[in-house]
C-alpha positions in Angstrom: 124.5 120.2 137.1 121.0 120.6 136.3 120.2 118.4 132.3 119.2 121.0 129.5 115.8 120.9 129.3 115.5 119.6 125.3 112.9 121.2 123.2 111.1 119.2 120.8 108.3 121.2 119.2 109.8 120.5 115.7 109.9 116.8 115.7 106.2 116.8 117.2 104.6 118.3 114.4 106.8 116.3 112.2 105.0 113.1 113.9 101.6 115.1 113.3 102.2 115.3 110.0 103.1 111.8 110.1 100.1 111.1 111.8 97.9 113.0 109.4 99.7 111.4 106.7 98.5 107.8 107.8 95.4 108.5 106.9 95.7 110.7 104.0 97.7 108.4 102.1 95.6 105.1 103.2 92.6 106.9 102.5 94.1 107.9 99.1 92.8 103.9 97.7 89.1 105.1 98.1 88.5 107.8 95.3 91.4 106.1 93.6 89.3 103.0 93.5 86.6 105.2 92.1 88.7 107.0 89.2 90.6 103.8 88.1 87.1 102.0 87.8 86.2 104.2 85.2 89.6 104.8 83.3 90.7 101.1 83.5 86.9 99.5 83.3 87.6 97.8 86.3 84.5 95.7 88.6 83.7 96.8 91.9 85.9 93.6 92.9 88.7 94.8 90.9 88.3 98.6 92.5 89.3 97.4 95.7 92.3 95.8 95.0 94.0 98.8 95.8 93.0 99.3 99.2 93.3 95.8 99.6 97.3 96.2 98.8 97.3 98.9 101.2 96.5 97.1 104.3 97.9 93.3 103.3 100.9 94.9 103.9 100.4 94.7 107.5 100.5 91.2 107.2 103.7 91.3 106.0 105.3 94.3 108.2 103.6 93.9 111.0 106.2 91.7 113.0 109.0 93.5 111.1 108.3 96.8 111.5 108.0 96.2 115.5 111.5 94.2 115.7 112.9 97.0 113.5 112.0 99.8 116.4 113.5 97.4 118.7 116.8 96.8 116.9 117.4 100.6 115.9 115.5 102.9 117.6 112.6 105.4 116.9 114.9 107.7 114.2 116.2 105.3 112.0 112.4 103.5 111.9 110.8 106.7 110.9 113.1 108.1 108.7 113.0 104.3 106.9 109.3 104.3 107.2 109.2 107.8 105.0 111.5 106.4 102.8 109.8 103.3 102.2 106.5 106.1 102.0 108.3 108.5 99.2 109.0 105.4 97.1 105.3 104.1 97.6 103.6 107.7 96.6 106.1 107.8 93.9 105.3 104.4 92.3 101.2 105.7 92.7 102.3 108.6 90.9 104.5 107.0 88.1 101.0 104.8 87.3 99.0 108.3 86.5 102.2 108.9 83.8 102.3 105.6 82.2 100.3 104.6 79.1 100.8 100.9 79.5 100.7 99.3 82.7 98.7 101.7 84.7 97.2 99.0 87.2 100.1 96.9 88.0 102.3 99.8 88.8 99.3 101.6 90.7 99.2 98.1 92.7 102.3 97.9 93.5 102.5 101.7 94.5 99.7 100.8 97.2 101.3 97.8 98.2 104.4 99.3 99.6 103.0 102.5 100.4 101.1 100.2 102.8 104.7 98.9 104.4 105.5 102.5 104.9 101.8 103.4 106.6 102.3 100.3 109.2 106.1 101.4 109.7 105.1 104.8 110.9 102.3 103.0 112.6 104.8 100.9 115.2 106.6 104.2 115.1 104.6 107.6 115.6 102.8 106.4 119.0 105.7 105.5 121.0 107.8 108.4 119.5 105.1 111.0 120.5 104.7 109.5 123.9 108.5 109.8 124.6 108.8 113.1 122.9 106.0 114.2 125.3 108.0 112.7 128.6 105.3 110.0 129.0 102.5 110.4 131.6 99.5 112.7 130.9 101.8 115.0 128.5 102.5 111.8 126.2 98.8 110.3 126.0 98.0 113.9 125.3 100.4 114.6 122.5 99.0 111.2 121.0 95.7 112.6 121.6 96.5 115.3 119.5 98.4 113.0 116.9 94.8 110.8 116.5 93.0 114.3 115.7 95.7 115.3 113.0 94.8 111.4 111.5 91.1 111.9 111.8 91.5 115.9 109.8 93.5 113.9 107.3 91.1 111.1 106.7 88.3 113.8 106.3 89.8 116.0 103.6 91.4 113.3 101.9 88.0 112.3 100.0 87.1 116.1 99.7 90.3 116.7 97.9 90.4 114.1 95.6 86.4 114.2 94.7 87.1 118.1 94.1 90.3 117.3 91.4 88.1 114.3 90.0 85.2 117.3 89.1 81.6 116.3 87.8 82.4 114.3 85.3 84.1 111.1 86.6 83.7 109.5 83.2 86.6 111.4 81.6 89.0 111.6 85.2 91.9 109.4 85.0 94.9 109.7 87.9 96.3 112.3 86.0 93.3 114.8 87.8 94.6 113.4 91.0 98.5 113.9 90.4 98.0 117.5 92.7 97.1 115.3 96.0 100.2 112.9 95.2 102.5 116.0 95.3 100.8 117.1 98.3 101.7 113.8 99.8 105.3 113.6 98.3 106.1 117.1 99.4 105.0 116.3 103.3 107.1 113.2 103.3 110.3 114.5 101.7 110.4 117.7 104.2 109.4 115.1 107.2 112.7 113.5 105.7 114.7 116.2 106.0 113.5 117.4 109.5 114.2 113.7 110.9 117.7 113.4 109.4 118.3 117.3 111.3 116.7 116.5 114.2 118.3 114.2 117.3 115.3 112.4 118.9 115.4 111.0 122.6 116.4 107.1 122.3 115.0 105.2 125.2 114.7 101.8 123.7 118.6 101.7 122.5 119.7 103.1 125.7 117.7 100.0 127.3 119.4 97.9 125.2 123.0 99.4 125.9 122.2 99.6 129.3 121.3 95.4 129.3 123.9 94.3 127.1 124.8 91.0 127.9 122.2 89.9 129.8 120.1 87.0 128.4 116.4 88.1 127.3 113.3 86.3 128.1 112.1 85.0 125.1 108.2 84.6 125.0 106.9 82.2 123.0 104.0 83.7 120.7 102.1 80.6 121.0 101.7 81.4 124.6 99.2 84.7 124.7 97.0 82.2 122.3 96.0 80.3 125.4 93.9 83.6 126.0 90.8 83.2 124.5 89.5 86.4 125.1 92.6 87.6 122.7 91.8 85.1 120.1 88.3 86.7 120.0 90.2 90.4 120.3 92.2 89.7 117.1 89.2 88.4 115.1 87.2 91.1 116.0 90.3 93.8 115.5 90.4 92.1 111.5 86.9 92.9 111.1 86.5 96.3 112.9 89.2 97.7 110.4 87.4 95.9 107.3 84.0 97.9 108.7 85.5 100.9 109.2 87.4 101.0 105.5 84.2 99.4 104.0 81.4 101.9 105.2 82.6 104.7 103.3 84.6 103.1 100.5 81.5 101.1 99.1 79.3 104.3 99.7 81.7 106.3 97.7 81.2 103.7 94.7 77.1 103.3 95.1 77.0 107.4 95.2 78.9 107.9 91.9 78.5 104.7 90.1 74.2 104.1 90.9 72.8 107.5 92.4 74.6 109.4 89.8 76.2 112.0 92.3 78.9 114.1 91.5 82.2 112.6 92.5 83.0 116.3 94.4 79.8 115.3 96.5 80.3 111.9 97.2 84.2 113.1 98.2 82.2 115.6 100.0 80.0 113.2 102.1 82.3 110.5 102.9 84.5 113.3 104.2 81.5 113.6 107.1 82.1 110.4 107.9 85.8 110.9 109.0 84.3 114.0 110.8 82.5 112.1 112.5 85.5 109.6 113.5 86.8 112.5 114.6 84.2 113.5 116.7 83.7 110.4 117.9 87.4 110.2 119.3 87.0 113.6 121.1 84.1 112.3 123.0 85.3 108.9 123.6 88.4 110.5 125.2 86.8 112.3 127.2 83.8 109.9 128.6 86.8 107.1 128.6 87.2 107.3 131.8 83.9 107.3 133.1 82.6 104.7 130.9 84.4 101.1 130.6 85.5 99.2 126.9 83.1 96.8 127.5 80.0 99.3 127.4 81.0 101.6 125.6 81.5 99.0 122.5 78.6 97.2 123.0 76.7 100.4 122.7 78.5 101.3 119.5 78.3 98.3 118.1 74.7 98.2 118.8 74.0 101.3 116.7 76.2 101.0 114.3 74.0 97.5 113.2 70.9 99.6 113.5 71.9 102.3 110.7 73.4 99.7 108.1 70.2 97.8 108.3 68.2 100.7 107.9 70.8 101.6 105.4 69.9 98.5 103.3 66.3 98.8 104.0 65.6 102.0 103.1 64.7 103.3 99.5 66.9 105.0 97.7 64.0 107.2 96.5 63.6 108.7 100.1 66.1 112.1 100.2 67.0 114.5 103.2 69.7 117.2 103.2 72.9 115.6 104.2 75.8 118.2 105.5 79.1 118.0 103.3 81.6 120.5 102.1 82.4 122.5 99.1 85.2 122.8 97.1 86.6 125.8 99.9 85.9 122.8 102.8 83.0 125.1 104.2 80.1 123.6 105.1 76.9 122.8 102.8 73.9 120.8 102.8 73.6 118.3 99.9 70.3 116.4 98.6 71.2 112.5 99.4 69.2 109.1 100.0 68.6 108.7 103.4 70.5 105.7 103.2 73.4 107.3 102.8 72.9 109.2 106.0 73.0 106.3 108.2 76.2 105.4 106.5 77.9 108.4 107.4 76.3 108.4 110.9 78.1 104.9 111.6 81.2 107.5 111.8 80.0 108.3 115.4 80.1 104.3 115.8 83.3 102.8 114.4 85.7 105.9 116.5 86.1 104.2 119.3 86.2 100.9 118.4 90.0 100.5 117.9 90.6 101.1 121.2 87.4 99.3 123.2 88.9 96.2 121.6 92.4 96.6 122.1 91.5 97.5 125.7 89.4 94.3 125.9 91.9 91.9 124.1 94.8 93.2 126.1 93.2 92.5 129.6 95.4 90.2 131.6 97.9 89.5 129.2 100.6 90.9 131.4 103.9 89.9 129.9 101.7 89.2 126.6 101.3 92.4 125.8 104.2 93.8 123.6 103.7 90.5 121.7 100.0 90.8 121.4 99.9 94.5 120.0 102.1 92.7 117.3 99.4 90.9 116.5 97.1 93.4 116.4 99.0 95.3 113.7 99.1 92.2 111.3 95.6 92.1 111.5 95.0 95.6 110.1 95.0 93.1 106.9 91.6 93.3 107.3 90.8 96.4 106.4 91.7 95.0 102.6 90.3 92.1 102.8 86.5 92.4 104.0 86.4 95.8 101.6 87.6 92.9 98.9 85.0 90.3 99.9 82.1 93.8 100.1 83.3 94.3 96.5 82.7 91.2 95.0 78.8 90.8 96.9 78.4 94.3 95.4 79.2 92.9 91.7 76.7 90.0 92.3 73.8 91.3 94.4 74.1 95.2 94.1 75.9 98.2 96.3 73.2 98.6 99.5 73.1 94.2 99.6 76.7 94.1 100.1 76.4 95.4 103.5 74.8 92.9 104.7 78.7 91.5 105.1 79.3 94.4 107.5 76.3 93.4 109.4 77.8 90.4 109.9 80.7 91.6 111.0 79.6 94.1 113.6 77.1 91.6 114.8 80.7 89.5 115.6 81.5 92.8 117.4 78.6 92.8 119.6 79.5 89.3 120.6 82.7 90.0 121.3 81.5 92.5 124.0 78.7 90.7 125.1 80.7 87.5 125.4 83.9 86.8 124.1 85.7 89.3 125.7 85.3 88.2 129.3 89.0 86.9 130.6 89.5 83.3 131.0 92.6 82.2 133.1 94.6 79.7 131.6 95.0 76.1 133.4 98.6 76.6 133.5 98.8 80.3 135.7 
C-alpha cells in the first residue's frame, strides 16, 4: 500500500516565521539599546548590555539546546524553544510597565529571550530540511527560511525607529510596547500551530530504531587537534561580533552625535540587513561556482576597506543614502558618507557565516555534529565584541571604536588566507 503523501505547508511557514522571528527579536537589543540610553542615562558601554544578554546565552544553550533535539525530537524542542521565547518577550515587555527596576528586568528579558533564539536556532534548520524531504527541496526550504531572517532583521530597526519618532529624548520602551506585541502574537499562534501539528520525527525513530546498541562516544577534546577548527571558531566569535557591531554602533553615532532622527537611523540600518539579504541571494547562487575560501577572502577584503574609510572620512562629507519611510517604501536620506560604507559592509558580512563554517568543518568527518556545537556557543560573540565597541566608543568616540572591527576582520582575512588550510593530525 502506497504511504500518504503528508502535507506540511502549515508547519513550514510556522518555521518561517520562526526564522523571521530570530532576527526580529535578536535585532530587537539595537534600538532598544538606543531608547534605554536615553530613558535610563545609560553609557554607550551600558547600552549594549542588552545585546550582550542576548547572545551570552549561547554560551550557556548551546550544548543544551543540541542534546535537547537529540533526546526529544524536533516538536518538543520548538514548542519549548517558543515557550522559553513568550516568557523572554514577556519579561522585555513587563520592563516598559515597571517604574522601578526597568533595567534589571529588561536584562533579564534579553537574557532568556536569547535561550529561546539559540533553541530555535539547533531547531528550525534541521526541521525545515526534514519537512522539505532533504536533498535540493530541504536546502531550498532553508534557503527560503534565511530570506524570511534577513526581511526580519531589516524591518526590525525600521519598526522600532518609526514607534521611537523624532524625538528620542522623551521615548522610553513604552513607544516600543507595539513591536513586543507583534513578537508575542507570532510566538503564541506558532505555539498553537506546533501543539496541532504532528511533525516527521526522524531523529527519535533513529533512536527507537538503535535502542540498545552502545553509542560511540566522541570525546570533544578530539576535533581540537584540528587546527584549522580552532582558527574556525575564533573567527566564527568574531564574525558574529562584526556583524552585530557594524550596525548597532552606527545606530548610536546617528542619533546620539549626527543628530539624526531615530526613524532615519532605524531607516538606514534597515539597508544594511537588505543588504544581508542581498548578499545571501547572491552568495547562493555563485556558491557553487566560487569556493569558501575565495569568496571570504574577497569579503573580508572589502569589508576592511569601507570601515577604514568609514573612520577616515569626515563626518562633514554628505551623499544621499537610500532608506525607507515610515510605509517601508523607498527614500533617499542626507547622511555622512561614513555612514554609507557602514551599511555597504551588509554586502560583506552575508556570506560569511557560512564561508567559515564551510572552512572550519573541512575534514572533520565524525567531528562534525560536535563541532557545529561549538559553533553555536560561540554566537557569544556577537555580545561580547559589540560590549568591548561600546566601551572604546565611551573613551575615544563612535567612528574610533571601529577600529576593533578592523581588527577583527583583518583576523578574518587571515583565517582565509592562512589559518584555514587542513592540517592532519599525527594520530589519523
Amino acid at each position: 500500500m502506497e504511504q500518504e503523501k503528508k502535507n506540511y505547508a502549515l508547519p513550514i511557514v510556522v518555521m518561517f516565521f520562526l526564522f523571521a522571528m530570530i532576527s526580529f527579536v535578536t535585532g530587537f537589543q539595537n534600538p532598544f539599546g538606543i531608547i534605554l540610553k536615553e530613558q535610563l542615562t545609560l553609557s554607550n558601554f551600558e547600552s549594549q548590555l542588552g545585546n550582550a544578554a542576548n547572545f551570552i546565552a549561547y554560551a550557556f544553550m548551546g550544548f543544551p539546546a543540541g542534546m535537547i533535539l537529540q533526546k526529544k525530537g524536533y516538536r518538543f524542542s520548538a514548542i519549548a524553544a517558543v515557550l522559553v521565547g513568550l516568557v523572554g518577550v514577556a519579561l522585555m515587555f513587563l520592563s516598559s510597565c515597571i517604574e522601578s527596576g526597568v533595567f534589571a528586568v529588561y536584562l533579564i528579558g534579553a537574557f532568556v529571550a536569547g535561550f529561546s533564539m539559540c533553541m530555535l536556532n539547533t531547531v528550525v534548520n534541521p526541521m525545515l530540511n526534514t519537512l522539505g524531504g532533504g536533498g535540493k527541496k530541504g536546502n531550498q526550504l532553508i534557503q527560503f527560511g534565511g530570506a524570511t531572517n534577513s526581511l526580519a532583521a531589516t524591518i526590525c530597526p525600521v519598526l522600532v525607529g518609526y514607534l521611537m519618532g523624532s524625538n528620542i529624548k522623551e521615548c522610553t520602551l513604552v513607544d516600543a510596547q507595539a513591536a513586543l506585541w507583534i513578537a508575542m502574537g507570532i510566538f503564541a499562534l506558532a505555539l498553537v500551530v506546533l501543539l496541532l501539528s504532528k511533525l516527521p520525527e526522524p531523529i527519535l525513530e533513529e533512536l527507537r530504531a538503535n535502542k540498545g546498541k552502545k553509542e560511540e562516544q566522541l570525546p570533544v577534546s578530539g576535533v581540537f587537534k584540528y587546527s584549522h577548527f580552532v582558527g574556525g571558531i575564533v573567527a566564527i566569535f568574531l564574525y558574529v561580533g562584526i556583524e552585530v557591531g557594524i550596525p548597532n554602533m552606527a545606530n548610536l553615532y546617528m542619533t546620539n552625535e549626527l543628530g539624526i532622527e531615530a526613524s532615519v537611523a532605524g531607516s538606514l540600518v534597515g539597508m544594511y540587513w537588505l543588504l544581508m539579504l542581498v548578499g545571501r541571494l547572491v552568495g547562493g547562487a555563485i556558491g557553487g561556482k566560487i569556493s569558501s575560501r575565495v569568496m571570504l577572502t574577497a569579503v573580508s577584503s572589502v569589508a576592511l576597506i569601507f570601515l577604514v574609510a568609514a573612520i577616515m572620512t569626515s563626518p562633514e562629507v554628505k551623499v544621499s543614502v537610500p532608506g525607507f519611510s515610515s510605509d517601508l517604501s523607498f527614500m533617499t536620506v542626507q547622511a555622512p558618507l561614513s555612514i554609507l560604507f557602514l551599511i555597504l559592509c551588509g554586502i560583506c558580512t552575508s556570506i560569511m557565516w557560512g564561508g567559515i563554517f564551510n572552512l572550519a568543518v573541512e575534514g572533520l568527518g565524525k567531528y562534525t555534529a560536535v563541532a557545529s556545537g561549538l559553533f553555536m556557543v560561540m554566537v557569544c560573540g556577537g555580545g561580547i565584541l559589540p560590549l568591548i565597541q561600546g566601551a572604546v566608543a565611551d573613551a575615544a568616540g563612535y567612528l574610533s571604536s571601529y577600529w576593533v572591527l578592523v581588527i577583527a576582520v583583518a583576523y578574518l582575512l587571515f583565517y582565509a588566507l592562512v589559518g584555514s588550510k587542513v592540517v592532519k593530525r599525527a594520530d589519523r
